[in-house]
C-alpha positions in Angstrom: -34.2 -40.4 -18.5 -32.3 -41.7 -21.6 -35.2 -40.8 -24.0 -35.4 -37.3 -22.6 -32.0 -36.7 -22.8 -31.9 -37.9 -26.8 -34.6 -35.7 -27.0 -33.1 -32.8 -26.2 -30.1 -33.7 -28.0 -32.5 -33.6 -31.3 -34.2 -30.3 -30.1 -30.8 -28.7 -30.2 -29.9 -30.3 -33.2 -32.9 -29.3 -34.7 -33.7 -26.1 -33.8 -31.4 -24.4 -32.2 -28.1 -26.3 -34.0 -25.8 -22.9 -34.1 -26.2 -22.1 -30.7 -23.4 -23.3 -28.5 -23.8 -25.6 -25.4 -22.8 -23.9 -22.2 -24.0 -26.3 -19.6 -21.7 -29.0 -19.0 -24.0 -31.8 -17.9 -25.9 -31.0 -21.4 -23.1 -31.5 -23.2 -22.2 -35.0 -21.8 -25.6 -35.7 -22.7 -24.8 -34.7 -26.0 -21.5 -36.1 -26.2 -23.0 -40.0 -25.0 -26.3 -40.8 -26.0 -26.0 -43.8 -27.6 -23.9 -45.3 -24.1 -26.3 -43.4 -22.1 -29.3 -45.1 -23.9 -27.8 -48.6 -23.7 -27.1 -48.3 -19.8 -30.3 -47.3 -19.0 -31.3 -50.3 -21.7 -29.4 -52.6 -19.3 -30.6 -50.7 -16.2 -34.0 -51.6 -17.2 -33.6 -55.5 -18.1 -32.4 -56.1 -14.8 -34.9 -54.4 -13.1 -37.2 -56.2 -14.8 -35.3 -59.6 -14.5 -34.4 -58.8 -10.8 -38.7 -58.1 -10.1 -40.5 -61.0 -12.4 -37.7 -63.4 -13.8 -35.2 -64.2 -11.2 -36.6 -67.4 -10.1 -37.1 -69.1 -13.3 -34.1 -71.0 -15.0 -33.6 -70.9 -18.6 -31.7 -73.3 -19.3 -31.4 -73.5 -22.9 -30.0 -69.7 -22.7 -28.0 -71.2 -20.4 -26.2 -73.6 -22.9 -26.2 -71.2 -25.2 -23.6 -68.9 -22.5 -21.5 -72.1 -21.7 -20.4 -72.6 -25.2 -20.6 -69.1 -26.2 -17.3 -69.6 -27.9 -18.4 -72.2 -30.1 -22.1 -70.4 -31.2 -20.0 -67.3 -31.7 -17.7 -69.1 -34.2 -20.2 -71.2 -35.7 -22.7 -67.5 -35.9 -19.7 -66.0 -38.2 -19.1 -69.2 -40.2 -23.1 -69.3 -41.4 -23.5 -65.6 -41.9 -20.7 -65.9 -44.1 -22.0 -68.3 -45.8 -25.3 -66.6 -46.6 -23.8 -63.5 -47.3 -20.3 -63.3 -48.8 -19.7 -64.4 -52.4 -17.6 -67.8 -51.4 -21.4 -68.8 -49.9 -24.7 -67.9 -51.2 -23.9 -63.8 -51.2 -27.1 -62.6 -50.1 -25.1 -59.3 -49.3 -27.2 -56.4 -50.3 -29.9 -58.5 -52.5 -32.9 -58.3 -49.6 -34.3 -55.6 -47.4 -33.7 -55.8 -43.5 -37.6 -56.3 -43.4 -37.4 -59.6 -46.0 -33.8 -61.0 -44.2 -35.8 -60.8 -40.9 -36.5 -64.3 -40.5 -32.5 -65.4 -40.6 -31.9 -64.1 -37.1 -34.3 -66.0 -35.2 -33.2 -69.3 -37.8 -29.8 -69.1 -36.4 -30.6 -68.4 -32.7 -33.2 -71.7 -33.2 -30.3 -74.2 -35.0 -27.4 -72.5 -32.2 -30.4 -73.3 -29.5 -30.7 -77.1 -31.1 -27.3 -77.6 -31.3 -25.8 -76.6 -28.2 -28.6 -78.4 -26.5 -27.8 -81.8 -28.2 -24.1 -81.4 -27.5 -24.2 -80.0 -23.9 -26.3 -83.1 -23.2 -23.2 -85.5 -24.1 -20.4 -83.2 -23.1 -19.2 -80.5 -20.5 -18.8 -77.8 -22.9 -18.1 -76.8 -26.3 -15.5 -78.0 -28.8 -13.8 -74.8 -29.2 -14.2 -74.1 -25.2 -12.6 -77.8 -24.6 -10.3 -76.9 -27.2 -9.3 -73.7 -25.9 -8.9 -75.1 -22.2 -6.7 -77.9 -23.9 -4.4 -75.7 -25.2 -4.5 -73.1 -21.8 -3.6 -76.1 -19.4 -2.7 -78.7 -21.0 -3.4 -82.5 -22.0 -4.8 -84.1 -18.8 -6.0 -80.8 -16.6 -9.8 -81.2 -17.8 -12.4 -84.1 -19.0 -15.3 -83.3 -21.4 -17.4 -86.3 -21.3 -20.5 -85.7 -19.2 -20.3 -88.4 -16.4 -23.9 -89.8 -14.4 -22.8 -87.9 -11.1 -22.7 -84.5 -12.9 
């Protein structure tokens, strides 16, 4: 649906780009293709999780969401490292096609990492952190204990 309605928004574009639209349910196609695309993006995921993946547990992806916080921190703090001038500033001096291999680098070390630390603790350091500061001193323990 989503591909045949950006379709038709380039056809118009294209070809017939003075003429007005008149039909309202073309123009919100027109007006949200880029939302309309990504819903039926989502749409299709779940479909496709809810009929072959539900069962399985990833739990590294898991990790990952339970100190999503922390990765999302520690994400910015590396890219800005690599790519502003107080770091290496790769900013501008490679393609997309030859920075390619950082993306799945940093999803590997975040994958690592929050592994190793959700195996000694409850969550991450900025979530325990954060929770510290919302309820105060004594309201939540981070060490991982043998009955959890």
């Amino acid at each position: 649906m989503a591909l045949a309605m950006n379709y038709s928004r380039y056809y118009h574009l294209t070809y017939n780009y003075f003429e007005p639209v008149t039909r309202i349910g073309i123009g919100w196609f027109h007006t949200f293709p880029k939302e309309f695309l990504g819903f039926t993006y989502i749409l299709f995921l779940n479909g496709i999780y809810q009929k072959f993946l539900k069962n399985l547990k990833f739990k590294p992806i898991s990790l990952l969401g339970k100190m999503a916080l922390s990765n999302y921190i520690f994400q910015s703090i590396i890219c800005g490292f690599l790519f502003y001038g107080y770091g290496l500033g790769w900013f501008n001096k490679y393609s997309r096609f030859e920075i390619l291999w950082v993306i799945p680098s940093i999803w590997l070390v975040q994958l690592v990492l929050s592994y190793l630390w959700m195996s000694r603790f409850k969550q991450g350091p900025l979530e325990y952190l954060w929770r510290r500061l919302t309820y105060g001193n004594s309201q939540y323990q981070n060490k991982v204990t043998e009955t959890d």
